[in-house]
N, C-alpha and C positions, 0 to 999 in steps of 0.2 A: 539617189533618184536620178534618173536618165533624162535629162530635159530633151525636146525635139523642137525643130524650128519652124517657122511658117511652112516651109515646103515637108514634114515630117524629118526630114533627115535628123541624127541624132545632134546632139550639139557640144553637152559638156554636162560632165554629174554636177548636182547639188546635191546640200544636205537638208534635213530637216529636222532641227533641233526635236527632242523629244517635248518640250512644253510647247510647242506651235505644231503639232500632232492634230489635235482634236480638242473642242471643247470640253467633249465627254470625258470622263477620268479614266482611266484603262492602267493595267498591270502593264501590257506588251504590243508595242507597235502591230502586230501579227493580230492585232485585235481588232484593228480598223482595214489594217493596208496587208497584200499578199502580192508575190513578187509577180511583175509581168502587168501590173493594173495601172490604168491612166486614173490619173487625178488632175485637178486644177490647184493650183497653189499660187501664193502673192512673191513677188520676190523683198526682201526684209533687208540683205545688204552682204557683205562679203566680210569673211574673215579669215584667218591663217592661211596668207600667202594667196588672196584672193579666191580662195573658196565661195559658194554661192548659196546665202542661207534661204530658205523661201518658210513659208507661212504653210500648211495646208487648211488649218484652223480659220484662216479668213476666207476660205474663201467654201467651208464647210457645210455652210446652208445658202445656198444663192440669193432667194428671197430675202436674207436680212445684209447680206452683201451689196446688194442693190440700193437696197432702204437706205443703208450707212453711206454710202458713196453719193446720193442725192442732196447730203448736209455740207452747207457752205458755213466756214466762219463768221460768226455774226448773223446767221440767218435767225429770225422768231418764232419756233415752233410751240404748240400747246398741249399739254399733256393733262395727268391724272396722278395720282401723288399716291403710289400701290404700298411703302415700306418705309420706312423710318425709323433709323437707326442714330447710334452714336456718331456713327462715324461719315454720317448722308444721308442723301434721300434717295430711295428709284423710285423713278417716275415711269408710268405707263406712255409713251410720245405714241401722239394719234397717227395711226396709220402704219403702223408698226405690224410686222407678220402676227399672227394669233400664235399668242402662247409662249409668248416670249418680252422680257421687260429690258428695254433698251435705254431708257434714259440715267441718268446717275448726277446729282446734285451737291459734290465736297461743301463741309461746312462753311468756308470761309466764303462760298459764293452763294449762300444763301440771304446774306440781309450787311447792311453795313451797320447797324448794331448790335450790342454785346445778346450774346446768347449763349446758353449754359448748356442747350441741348437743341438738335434741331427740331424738335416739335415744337419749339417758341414760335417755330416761323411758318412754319405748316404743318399738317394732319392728311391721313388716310384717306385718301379720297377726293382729297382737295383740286378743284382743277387750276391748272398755272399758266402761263407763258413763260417763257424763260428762251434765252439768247444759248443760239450752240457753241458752246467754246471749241471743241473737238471729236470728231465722228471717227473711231477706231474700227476696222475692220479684224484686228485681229483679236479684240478683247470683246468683239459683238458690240460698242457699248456708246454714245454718244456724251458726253460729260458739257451739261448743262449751266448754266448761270441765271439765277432769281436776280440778282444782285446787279446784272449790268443793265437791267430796265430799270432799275430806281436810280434817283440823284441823289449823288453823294453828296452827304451834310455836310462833308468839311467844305464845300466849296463857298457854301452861304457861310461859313463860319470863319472861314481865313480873317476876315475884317477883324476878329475880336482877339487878335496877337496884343498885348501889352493890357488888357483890360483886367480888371479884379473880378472875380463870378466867383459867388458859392457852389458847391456843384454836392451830390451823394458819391460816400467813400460804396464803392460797389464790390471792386475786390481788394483784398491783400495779400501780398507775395512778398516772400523776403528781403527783398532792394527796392520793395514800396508800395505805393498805393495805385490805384489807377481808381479814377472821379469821372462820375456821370456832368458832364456839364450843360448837358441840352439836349435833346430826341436825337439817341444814334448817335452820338458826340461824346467819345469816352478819354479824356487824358491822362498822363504819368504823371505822378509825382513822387521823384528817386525818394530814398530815406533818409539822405544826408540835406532835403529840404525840410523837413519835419522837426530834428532838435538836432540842438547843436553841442550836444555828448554824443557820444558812439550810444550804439542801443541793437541788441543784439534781433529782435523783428521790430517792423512794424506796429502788431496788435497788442507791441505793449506800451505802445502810446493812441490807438486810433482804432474805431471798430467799424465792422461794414455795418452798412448801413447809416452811418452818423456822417452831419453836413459838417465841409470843410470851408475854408475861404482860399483861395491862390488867385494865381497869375498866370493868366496863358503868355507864356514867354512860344512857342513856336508851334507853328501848323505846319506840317510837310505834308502835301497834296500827294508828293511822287512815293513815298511810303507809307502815307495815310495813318500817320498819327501826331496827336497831340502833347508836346512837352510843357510842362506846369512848374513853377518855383513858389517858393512860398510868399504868402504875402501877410506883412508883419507877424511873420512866422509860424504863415499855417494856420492862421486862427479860425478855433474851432466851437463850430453853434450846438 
């Protein structure tokens, strides 16, 4: 691609990777673009020996380029909850060009407790608010956050470091338990807290579902989770 400079004159080739082409899927660049044609494209960053990669895919549909470049970090948009999936949510975000689904919700920014699938935290349809973590212009996509409007329960729950609570065994994984101890308040407990022979899993001493007893030995606020030991050995109700 021949770039040109505020006064037209030419400047210096870039390229543009084959995946930052077009949203649209295509066999052959020759499918969008034909030699001798202006385009708008984003510039992405330089590589082999300063070469100049550009975007043309960002800047593809102008009105949802505009949309996207309006979102600031931490800004609180409100939306419509269109898809729900394994792996996230899309969300419709109001004001969004017609015909087009911009928002997107990763699971771990949907709630700070445990969920097994994101329809625990919302459904089709549901309307939201949610904090924008990042507005891509090259992926179309704004990547959202439910989770950074609520307060984090470990912060009310730090206090309870050295204390004895029964909590629910929720899950099991082979190096151990992880215990419900309080609304969205999930802790570890490794498998060499549990007995004191080797034991080759977990569920052949402890079952989901069944109450434990421990020890909150640590809360880490800056990794946000819970370490547990046993107390007089795990004892179980």
């Amino acid at each position: 691609m021949q770039l040109v400079d505020a006064e037209g004159e030419k400047a210096e080739i870039a390229r543009i990777p084959r995946q930052e082409a077009s949203m649209r899927r295509m066999d052959h660049p020759s499918e969008l673009f034909e030699i001798g044609q202006e385009i708008n494209a984003e510039e992405i960053g330089r590589w082999r020996e300063g070469q100049l990669h550009l975007s043309a895919r960002a800047c593809e549909i102008p009105a949802l380029r505009s949309f996207l470049l309006a979102f600031e970090r931490g800004q609180v948009v409100a939306g419509t909850v269109s898809e729900v999936h394994n792996f996230g949510v899309f969300v419709h975000v109001d004001g969004e060009p017609d015909g087009l689904c911009t928002g997107f919700i990763r699971v771990p920014d949907l709630t700070w407790g445990w969920i097994s699938h994101p329809s625990e935290a919302v459904e089709i349809g549901q309307r939201i608010t949610a904090e924008v973590i990042i507005a891509e212009t090259r992926t179309g996509q704004v990547t959202l956050s439910l989770k950074a409007l609520q307060d984090d329960p470990l912060i009310r729950f730090a206090d309870q470091v050295g204390r004895i609570l029964t909590g629910t065994i929720t899950k099991i994984v082979p190096f151990g338990v992880f215990v419900q101890l309080a609304p969205d308040v999930v802790g570890f407990l490794h498998l060499s807290e549990l007995a004191d022979e080797p034991v080759e899993t977990p569920a052949n001493l402890v079952d989901e579902g069944e109450l434990i007893t421990v020890e909150v030995t640590e809360v880490d606020l800056q990794r946000h989770r819970v370490r547990l030991s046993a107390a007089g050995g795990a004892s179980r109700t």
